[in-house]
C-alpha positions, 0 to 999 in steps of 0.5 A, spaced: 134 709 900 128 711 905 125 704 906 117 704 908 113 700 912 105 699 913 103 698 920 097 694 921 095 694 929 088 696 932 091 697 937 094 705 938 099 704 943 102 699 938 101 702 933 104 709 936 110 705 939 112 702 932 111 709 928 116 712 934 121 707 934 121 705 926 122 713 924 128 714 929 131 708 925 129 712 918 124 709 916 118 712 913 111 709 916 104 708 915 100 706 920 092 704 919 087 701 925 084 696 921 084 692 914 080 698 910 085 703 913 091 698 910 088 697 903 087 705 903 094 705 904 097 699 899 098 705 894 104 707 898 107 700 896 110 699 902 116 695 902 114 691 908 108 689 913 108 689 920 101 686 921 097 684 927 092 678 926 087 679 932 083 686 929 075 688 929 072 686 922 076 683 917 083 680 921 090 680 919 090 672 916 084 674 912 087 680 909 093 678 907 089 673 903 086 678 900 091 682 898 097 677 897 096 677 889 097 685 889 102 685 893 109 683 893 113 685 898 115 681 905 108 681 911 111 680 918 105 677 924 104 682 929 100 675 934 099 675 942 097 667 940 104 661 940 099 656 938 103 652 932 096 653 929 095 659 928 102 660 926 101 655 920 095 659 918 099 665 917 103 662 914 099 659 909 095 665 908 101 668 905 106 671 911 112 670 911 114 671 918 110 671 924 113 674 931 109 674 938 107 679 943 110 680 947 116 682 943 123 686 943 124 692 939 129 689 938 128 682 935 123 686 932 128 691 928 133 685 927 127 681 923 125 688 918 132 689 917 133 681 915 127 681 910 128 688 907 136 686 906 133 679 902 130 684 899 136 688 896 141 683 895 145 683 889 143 679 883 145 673 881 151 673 874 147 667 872 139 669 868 136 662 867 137 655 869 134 650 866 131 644 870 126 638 866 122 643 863 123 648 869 125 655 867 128 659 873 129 666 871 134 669 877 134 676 874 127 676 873 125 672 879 120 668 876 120 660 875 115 657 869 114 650 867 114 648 859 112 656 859 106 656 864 108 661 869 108 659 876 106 663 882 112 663 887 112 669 894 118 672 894 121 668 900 119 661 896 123 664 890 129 665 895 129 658 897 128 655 889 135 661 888 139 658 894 137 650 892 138 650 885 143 654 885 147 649 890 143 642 887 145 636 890 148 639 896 144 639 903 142 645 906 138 644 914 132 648 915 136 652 921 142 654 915 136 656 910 133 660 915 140 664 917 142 665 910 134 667 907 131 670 912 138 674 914 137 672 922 142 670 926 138 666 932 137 660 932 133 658 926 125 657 926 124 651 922 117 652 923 118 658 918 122 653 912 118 647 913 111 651 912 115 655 905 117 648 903 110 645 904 108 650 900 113 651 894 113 644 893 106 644 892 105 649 887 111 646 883 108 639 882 101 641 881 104 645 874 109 639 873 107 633 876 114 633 878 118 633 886 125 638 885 126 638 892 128 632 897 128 631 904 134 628 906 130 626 913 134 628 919 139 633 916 135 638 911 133 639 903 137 638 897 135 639 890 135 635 885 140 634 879 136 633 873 
């Protein structure tokens, strides 16, 4: 299978750089100078986003907000800022990973090849687990509660996958990031932190209930109903 990848940077050495080095690796590639470029290309359905935040006119934060219901597949931050902020922004607007120019070519392949095999991986014997209301439907990837569907990325159905299925038992943030994101540096608990935020936000605002617990000091578990 031929992966492709969008790649959304003003810049044309960047994007020129990317384009070489992701073809040589065998993948197909698009790129796109600016956010109407990139909307033009969606159609493509690229298997993941390479997406620089500082651009002209529409910057990366507001356009993965934009498009995040559209488009399912892993979005990466292309950011020459390292503040927490602005990471958490991104974050928050729907990305699931972020890295920060400089770059090596090198990180840069490791973290595209960790997302895309999530994304490939093969699916669980088990369909649905039950949980106080809670329907997770693992071959579907959709979780719902008393038959009202709640919307989850991708990422944050990876953590409800690896958690409930493992209830009770505790996972560190730097383990959950090795295991889902597939790199094996040391895990940026930032990333797992922000997806938790998100993930328990959305499930109690649909149940009025909390399913994972922090386990201060060590990590999350999820709660046996």
């Amino acid at each position: 299978m031929q992966y492709k990848l969008l790649v959304v940077d003003d810049e044309p050495l960047i994007r020129s750089l990317l384009k070489d080095h992701f073809e040589a690796e065998g993948y197909l590639v698009y790129t796109a100078q600016d956010a109407k470029q990139a909307e033009a290309l969606l159609g493509k359905k690229p298997d993941l986003v390479l997406l620089d935040i500082a651009m002209p006119d529409v910057d990366g934060i507001t356009f993965c907000t934009g498009i995040r219901k559209e488009l399912e597949c892993p979005i990466l931050f292309l950011t020459a800022k390292g503040e927490l902020q602005d990471k958490l922004i991104g974050l928050r607007a729907g990305g699931d990973d972020y890295i920060v120019k400089p770059f090596s070519m090198e990180e840069l392949t490791a973290r595209v090849e960790a997302h895309l095999r999530r994304e490939e991986r093969v699916r669980l014997a088990t369909d649905k687990r039950f949980a106080d209301g809670l329907v997770i439907d693992y071959s579907a990837r959709t979780v719902a509660y008393r038959g009202r569907r709640i919307s989850v990325s991708r990422k944050e159905f990876d953590i409800i996958e690896l958690l409930s299925m493992n209830a009770g038992i505790v996972f560190g943030r730097e383990m959950i990031y090795e295991r889902l994101w597939g790199y094996e540096a040391e895990g940026d608990s930032l990333v797992v932190k922000e997806h938790i935020r998100r993930l328990r936000s959305k499930l109690e605002a649909v149940s009025g209930k909390q399913y994972i617990e922090t386990v201060w000091g060590v990590g999350y578990r999820w709660i046996r109903m």
